[in-house]
C-alpha positions in Angstrom: 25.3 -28.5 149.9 25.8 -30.2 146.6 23.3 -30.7 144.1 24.5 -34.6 144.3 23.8 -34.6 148.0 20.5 -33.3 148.5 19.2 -35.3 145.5 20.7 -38.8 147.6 19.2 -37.3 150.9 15.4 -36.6 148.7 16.3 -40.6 147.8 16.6 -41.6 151.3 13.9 -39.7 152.7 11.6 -40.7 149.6 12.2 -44.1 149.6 12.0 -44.3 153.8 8.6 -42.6 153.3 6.9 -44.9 150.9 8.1 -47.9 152.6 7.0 -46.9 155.7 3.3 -46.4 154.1 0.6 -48.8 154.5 -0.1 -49.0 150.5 2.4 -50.3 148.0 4.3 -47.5 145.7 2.6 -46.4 142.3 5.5 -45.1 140.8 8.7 -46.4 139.7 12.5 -44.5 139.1 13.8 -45.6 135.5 16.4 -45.1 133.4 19.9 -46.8 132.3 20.8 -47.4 136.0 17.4 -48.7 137.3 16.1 -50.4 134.6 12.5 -51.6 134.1 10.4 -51.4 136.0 13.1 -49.7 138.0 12.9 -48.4 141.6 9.7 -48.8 142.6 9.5 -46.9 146.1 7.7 -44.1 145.1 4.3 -43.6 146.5 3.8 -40.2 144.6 5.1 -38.5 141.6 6.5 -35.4 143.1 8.4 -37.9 145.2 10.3 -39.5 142.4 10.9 -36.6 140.6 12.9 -34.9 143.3 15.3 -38.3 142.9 15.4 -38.4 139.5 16.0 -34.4 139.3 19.2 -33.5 137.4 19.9 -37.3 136.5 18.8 -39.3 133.3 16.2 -41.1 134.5 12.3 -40.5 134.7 9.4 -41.2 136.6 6.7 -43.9 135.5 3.7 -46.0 136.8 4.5 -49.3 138.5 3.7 -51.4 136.1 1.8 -53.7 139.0 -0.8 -50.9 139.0 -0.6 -49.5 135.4 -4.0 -51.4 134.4 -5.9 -50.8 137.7 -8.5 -47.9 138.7 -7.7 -45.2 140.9 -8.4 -45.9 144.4 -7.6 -49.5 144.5 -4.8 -51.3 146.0 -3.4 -55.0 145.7 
């Protein structure tokens, strides 16, 4: 398989995952293509750095919970 395929099936699976969780996503896909804050459907970092693997893009907070202690939700 393609290094261009298994990084859109990570996406899909990542993306599906977070959504599907009870607590909003901390993390947030960004570069050229995404923008800021970007896609924000990443509820860890390992998650959004197998999508943004071999792409120009990184991984950063959300900015929704950039300011707020660990362990708390909105």
């Amino acid at each position: 398989m393609s290094h261009r395929v298994i990084r859109a099936i990570l996406f899909i699976l990542c993306t599906v995952g977070a959504s599907s969780g009870a607590h909003a996503a901390r993390y947030c896909l960004q570069g050229d293509r995404w923008g800021y804050p970007g896609n924000c459907a990443f509820s860890t970092r390992d998650q959004c750095r197998a999508s943004a693997s071999g792409t120009r893009a990184h991984c950063g907070i959300n900015p929704r919970y950039a300011n707020q202690p660990r362990g708390q939700s909105r």
